[in-house]
Biopython code that builds the backbone (N, CA, C, O; Angstrom):
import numpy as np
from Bio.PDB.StructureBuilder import StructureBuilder

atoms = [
    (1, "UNK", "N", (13.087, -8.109, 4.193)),
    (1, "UNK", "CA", (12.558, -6.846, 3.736)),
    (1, "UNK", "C", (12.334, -5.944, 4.945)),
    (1, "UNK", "O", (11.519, -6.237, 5.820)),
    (2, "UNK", "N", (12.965, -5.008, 4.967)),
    (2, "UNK", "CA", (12.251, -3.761, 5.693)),
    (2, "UNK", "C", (11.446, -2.920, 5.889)),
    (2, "UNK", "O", (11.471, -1.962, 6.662)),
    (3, "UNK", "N", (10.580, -3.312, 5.073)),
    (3, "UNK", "CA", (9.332, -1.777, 4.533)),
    (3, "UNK", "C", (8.571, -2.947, 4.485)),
    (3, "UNK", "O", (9.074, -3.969, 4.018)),
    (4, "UNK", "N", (7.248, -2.931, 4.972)),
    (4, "UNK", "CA", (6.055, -3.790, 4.936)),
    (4, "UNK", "C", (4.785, -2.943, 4.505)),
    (4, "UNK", "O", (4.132, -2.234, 5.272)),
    (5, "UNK", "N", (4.523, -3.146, 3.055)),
    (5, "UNK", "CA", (3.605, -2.576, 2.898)),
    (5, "UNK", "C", (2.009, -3.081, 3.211)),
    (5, "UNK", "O", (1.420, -3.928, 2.540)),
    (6, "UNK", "N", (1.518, -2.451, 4.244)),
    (6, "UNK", "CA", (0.272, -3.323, 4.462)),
    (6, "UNK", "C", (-0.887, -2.200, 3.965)),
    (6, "UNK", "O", (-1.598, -1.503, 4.689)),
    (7, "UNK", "N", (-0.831, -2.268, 2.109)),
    (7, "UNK", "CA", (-2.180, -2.111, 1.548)),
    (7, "UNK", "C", (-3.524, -2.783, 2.128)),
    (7, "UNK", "O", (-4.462, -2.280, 2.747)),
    (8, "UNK", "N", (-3.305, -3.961, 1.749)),
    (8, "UNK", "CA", (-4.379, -5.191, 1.825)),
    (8, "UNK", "C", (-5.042, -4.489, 3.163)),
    (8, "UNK", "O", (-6.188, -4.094, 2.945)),
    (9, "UNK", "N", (-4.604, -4.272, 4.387)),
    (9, "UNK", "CA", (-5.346, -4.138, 5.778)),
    (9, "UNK", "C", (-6.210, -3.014, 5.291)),
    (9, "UNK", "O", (-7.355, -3.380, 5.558)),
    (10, "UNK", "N", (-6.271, -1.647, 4.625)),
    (10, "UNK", "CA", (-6.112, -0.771, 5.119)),
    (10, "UNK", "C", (-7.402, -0.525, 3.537)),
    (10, "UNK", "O", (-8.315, 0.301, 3.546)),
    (11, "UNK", "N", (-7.128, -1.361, 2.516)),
    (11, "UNK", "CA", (-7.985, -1.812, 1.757)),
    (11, "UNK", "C", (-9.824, -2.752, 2.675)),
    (11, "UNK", "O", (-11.029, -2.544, 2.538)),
    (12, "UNK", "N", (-9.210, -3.470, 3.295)),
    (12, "UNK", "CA", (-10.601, -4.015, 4.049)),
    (12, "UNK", "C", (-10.798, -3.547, 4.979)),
    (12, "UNK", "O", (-11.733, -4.006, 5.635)),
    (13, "UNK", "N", (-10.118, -2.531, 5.460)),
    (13, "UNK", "CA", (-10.872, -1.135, 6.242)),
    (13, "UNK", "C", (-11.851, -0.563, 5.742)),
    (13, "UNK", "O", (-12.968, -0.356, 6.217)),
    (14, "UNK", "N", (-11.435, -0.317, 4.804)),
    (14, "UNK", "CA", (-12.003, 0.820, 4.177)),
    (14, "UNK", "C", (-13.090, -0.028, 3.431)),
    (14, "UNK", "O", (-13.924, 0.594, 2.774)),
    (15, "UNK", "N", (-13.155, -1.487, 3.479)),
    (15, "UNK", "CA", (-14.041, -2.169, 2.463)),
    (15, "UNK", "C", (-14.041, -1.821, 0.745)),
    (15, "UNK", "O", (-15.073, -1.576, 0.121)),
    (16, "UNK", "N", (-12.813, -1.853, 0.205)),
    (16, "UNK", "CA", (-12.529, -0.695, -0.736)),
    (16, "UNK", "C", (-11.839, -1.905, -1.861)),
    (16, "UNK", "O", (-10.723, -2.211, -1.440)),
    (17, "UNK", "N", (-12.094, -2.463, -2.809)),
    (17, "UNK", "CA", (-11.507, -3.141, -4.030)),
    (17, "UNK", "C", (-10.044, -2.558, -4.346)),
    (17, "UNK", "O", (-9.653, -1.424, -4.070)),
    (18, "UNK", "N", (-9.294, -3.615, -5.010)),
    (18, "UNK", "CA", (-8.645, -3.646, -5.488)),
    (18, "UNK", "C", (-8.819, -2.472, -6.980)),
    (18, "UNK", "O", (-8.027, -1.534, -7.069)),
    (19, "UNK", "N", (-9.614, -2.621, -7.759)),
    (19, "UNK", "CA", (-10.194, -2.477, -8.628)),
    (19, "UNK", "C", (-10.714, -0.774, -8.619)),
    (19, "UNK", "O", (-10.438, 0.111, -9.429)),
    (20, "UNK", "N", (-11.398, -0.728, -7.616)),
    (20, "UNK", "CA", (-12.116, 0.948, -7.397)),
    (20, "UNK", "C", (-10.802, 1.627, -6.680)),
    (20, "UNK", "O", (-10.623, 2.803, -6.999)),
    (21, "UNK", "N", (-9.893, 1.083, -5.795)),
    (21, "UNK", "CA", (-8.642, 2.139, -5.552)),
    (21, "UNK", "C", (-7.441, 1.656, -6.890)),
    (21, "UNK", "O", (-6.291, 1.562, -6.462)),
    (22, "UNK", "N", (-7.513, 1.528, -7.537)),
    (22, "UNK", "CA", (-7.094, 1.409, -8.771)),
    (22, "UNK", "C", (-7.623, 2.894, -9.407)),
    (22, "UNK", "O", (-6.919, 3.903, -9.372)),
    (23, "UNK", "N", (-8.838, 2.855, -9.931)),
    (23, "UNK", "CA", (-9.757, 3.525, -9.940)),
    (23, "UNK", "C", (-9.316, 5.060, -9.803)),
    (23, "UNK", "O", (-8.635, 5.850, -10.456)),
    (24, "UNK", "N", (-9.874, 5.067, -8.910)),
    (24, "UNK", "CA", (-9.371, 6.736, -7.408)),
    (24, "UNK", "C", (-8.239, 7.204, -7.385)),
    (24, "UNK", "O", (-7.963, 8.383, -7.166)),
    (25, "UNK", "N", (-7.273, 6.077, -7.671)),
    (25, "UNK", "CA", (-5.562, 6.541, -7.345)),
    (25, "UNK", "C", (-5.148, 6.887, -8.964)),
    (25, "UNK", "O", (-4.266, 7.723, -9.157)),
    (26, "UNK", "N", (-5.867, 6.164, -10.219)),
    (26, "UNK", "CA", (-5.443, 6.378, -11.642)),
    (26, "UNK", "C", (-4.236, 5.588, -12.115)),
    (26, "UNK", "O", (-3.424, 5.944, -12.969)),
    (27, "UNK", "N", (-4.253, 4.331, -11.343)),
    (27, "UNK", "CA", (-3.086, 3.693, -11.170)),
    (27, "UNK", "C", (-3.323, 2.229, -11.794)),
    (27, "UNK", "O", (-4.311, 1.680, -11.306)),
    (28, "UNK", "N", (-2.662, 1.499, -12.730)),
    (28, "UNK", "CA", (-3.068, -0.061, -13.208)),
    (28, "UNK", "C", (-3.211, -1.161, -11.787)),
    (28, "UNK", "O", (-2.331, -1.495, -10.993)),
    (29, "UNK", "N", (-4.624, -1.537, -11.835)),
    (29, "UNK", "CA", (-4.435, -2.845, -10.981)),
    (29, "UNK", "C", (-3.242, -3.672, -10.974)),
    (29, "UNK", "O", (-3.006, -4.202, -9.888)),
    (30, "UNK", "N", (-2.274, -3.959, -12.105)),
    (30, "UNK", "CA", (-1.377, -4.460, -12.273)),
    (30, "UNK", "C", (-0.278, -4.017, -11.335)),
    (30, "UNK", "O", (0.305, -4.958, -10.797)),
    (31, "UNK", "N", (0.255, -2.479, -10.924)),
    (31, "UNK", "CA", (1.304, -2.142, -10.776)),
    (31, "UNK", "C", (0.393, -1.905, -8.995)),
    (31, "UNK", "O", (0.920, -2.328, -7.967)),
    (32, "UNK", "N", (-0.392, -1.487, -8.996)),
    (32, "UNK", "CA", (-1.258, -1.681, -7.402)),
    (32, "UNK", "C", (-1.205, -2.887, -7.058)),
    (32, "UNK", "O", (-0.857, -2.967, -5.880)),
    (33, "UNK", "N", (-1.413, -4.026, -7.603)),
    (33, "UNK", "CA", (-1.451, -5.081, -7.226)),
    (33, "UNK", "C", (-0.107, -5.733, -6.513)),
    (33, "UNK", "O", (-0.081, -6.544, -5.587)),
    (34, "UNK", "N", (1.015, -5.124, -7.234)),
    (34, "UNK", "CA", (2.683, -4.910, -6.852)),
    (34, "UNK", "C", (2.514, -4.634, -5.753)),
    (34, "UNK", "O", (2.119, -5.364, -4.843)),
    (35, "UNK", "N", (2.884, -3.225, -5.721)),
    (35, "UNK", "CA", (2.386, -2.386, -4.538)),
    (35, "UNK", "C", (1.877, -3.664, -3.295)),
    (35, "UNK", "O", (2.543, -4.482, -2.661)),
    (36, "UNK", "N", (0.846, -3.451, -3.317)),
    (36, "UNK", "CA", (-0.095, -4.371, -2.485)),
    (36, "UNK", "C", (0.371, -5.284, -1.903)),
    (36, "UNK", "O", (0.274, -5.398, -0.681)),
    (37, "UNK", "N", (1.169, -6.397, -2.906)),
    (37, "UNK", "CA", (2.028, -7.554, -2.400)),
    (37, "UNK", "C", (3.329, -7.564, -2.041)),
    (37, "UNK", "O", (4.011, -8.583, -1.926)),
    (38, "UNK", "N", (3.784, -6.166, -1.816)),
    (38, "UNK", "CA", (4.958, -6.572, -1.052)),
    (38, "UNK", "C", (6.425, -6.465, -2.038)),
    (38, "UNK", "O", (7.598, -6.521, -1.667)),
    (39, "UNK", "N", (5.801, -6.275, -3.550)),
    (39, "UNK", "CA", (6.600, -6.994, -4.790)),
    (39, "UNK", "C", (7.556, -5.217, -5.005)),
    (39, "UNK", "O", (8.731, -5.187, -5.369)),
    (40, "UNK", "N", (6.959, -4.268, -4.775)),
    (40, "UNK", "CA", (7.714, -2.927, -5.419)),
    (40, "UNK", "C", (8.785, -2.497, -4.482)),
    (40, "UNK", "O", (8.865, -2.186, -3.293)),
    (41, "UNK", "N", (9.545, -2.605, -5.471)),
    (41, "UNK", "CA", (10.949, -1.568, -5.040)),
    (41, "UNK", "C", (10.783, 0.181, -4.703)),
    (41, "UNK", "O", (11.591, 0.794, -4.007)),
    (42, "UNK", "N", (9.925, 0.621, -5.163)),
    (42, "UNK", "CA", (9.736, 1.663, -4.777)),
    (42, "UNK", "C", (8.191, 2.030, -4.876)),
    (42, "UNK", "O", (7.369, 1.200, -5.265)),
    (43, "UNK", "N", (7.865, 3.256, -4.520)),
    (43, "UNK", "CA", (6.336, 4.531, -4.678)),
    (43, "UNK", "C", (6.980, 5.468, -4.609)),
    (43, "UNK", "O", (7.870, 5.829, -3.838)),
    (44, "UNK", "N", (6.129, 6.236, -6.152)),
    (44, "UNK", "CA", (6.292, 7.793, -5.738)),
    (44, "UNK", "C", (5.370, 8.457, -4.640)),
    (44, "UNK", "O", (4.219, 8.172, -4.306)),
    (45, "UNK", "N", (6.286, 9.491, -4.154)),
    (45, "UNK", "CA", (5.498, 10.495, -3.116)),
    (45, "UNK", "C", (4.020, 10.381, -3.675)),
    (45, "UNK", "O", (3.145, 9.765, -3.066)),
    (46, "UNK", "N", (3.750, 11.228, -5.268)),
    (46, "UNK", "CA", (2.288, 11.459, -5.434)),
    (46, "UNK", "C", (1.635, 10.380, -5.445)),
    (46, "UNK", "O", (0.412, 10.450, -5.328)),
    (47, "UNK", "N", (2.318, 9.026, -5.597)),
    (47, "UNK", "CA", (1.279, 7.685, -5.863)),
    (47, "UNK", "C", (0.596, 7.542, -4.219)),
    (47, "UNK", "O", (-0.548, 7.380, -3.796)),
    (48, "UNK", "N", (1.820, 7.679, -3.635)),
    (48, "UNK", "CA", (1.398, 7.347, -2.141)),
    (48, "UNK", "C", (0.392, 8.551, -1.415)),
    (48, "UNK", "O", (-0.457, 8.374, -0.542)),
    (49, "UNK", "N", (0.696, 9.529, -1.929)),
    (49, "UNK", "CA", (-0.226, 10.997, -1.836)),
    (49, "UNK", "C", (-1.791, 9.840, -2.228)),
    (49, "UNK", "O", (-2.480, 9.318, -1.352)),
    (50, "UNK", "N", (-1.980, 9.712, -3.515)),
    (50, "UNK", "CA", (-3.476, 9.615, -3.759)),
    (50, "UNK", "C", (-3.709, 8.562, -3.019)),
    (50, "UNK", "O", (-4.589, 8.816, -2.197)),
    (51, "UNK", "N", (-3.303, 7.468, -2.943)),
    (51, "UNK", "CA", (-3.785, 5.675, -2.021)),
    (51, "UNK", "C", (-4.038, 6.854, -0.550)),
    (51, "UNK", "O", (-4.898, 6.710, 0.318)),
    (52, "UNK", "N", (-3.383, 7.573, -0.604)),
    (52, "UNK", "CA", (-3.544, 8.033, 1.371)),
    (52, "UNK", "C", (-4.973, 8.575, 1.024)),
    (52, "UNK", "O", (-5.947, 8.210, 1.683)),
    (53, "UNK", "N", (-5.069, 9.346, 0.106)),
    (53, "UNK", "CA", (-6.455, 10.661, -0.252)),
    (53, "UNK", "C", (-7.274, 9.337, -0.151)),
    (53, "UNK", "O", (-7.589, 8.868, 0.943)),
    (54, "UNK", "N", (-7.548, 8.854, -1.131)),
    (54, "UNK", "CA", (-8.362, 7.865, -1.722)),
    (54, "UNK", "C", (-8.500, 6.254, 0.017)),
    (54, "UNK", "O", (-9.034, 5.149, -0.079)),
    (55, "UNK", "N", (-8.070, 6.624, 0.785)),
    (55, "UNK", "CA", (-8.312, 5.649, 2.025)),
    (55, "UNK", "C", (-8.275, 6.117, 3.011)),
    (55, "UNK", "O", (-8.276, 5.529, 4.093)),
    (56, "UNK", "N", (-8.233, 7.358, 2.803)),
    (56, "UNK", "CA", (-8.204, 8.625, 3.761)),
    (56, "UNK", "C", (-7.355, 7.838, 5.328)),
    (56, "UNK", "O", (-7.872, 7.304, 6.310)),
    (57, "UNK", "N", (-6.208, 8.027, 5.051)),
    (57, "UNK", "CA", (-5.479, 7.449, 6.171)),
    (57, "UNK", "C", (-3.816, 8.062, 6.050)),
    (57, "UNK", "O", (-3.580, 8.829, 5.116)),
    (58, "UNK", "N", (-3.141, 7.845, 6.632)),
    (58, "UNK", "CA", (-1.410, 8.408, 7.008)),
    (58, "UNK", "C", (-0.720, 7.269, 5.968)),
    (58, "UNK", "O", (-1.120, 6.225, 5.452)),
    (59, "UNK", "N", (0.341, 7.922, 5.947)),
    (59, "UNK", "CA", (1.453, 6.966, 4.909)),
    (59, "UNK", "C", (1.551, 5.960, 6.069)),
    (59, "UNK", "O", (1.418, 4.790, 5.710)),
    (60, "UNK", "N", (1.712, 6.121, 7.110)),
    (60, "UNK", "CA", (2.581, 5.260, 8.391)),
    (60, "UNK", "C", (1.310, 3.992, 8.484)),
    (60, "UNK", "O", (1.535, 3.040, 9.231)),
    (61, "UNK", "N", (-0.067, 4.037, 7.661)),
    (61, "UNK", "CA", (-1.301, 3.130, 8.117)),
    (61, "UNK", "C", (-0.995, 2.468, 6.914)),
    (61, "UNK", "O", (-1.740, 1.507, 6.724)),
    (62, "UNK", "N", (0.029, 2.692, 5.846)),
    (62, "UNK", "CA", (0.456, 1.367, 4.343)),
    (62, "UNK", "C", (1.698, 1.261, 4.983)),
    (62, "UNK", "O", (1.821, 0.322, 5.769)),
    (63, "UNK", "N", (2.576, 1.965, 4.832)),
    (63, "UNK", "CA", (4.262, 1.326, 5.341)),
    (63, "UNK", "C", (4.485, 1.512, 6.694)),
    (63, "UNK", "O", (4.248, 2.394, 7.520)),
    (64, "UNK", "N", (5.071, 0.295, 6.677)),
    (64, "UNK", "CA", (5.409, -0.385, 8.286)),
    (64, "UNK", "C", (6.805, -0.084, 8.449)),
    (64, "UNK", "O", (6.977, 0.381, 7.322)),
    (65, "UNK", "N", (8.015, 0.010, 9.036)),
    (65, "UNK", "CA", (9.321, -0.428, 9.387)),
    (65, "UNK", "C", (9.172, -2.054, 10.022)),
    (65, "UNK", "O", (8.315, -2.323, 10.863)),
    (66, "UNK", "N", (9.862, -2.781, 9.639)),
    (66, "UNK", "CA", (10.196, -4.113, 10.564)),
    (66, "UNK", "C", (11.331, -4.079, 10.589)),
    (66, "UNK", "O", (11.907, -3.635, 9.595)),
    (67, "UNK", "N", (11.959, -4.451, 11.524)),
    (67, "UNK", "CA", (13.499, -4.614, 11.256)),
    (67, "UNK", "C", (14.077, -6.457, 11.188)),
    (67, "UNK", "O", (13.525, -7.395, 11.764)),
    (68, "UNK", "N", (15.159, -6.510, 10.418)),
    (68, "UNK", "CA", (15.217, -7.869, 10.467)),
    (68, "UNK", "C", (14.932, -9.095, 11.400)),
    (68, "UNK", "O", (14.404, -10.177, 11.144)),
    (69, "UNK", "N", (15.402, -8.631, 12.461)),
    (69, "UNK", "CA", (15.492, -9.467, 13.732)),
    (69, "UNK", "C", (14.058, -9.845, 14.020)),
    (69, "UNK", "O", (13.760, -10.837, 14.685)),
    (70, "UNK", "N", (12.927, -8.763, 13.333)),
    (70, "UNK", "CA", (11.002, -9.253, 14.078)),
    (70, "UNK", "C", (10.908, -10.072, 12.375)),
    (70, "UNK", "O", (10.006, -10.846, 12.056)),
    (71, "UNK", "N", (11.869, -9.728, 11.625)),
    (71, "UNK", "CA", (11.268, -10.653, 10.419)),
    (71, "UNK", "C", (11.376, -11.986, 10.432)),
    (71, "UNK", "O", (10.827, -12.584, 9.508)),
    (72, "UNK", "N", (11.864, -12.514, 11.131)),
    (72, "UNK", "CA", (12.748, -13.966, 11.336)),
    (72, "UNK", "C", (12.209, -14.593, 12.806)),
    (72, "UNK", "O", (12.280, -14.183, 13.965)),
    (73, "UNK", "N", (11.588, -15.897, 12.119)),
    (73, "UNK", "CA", (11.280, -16.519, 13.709)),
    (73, "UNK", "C", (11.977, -16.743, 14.149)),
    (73, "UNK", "O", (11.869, -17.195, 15.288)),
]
sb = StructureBuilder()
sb.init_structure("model")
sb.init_model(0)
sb.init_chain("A")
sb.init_seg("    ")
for serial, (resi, resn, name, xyz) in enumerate(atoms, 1):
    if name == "N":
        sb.init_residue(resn, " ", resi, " ")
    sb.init_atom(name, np.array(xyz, "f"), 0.0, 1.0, " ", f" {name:<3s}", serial, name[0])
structure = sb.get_structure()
């Protein structure tokens, strides 16, 4: 995978539930929970708009670039 979404960090930054940025963003824990793990093929701009509002942080502090070669021991 190339895109590393690191919700989870940026979630216990903020000390912030699963559940209450669910919440804030208007989004199913279910499909956040995706998100979160790594599991979604895509985000819309506005989804990623509110998780940024709502954790008050940059798109670049949830998605990472890795490139294959750092994915692989």
């Amino acid at each position: 995978m190339a895109i590393v979404v690191n919700l989870d960090v940026m979630m216990a930054k903020r000390k912030m539930s699963l559940g209450e940025l669910a919440q804030r963003v208007d989004i199913t824990m279910a499909n956040l929970s995706i998100l979160k793990n790594n599991k979604a093929r895509a985000v819309r701009f506005s989804t990623l708009e509110a998780i940024c509002a709502a954790l008050d942080c940059q798109p670049g502090d949830i998605l990472e670039f890795v490139s294959d070669k750092e994915e692989k021991p």
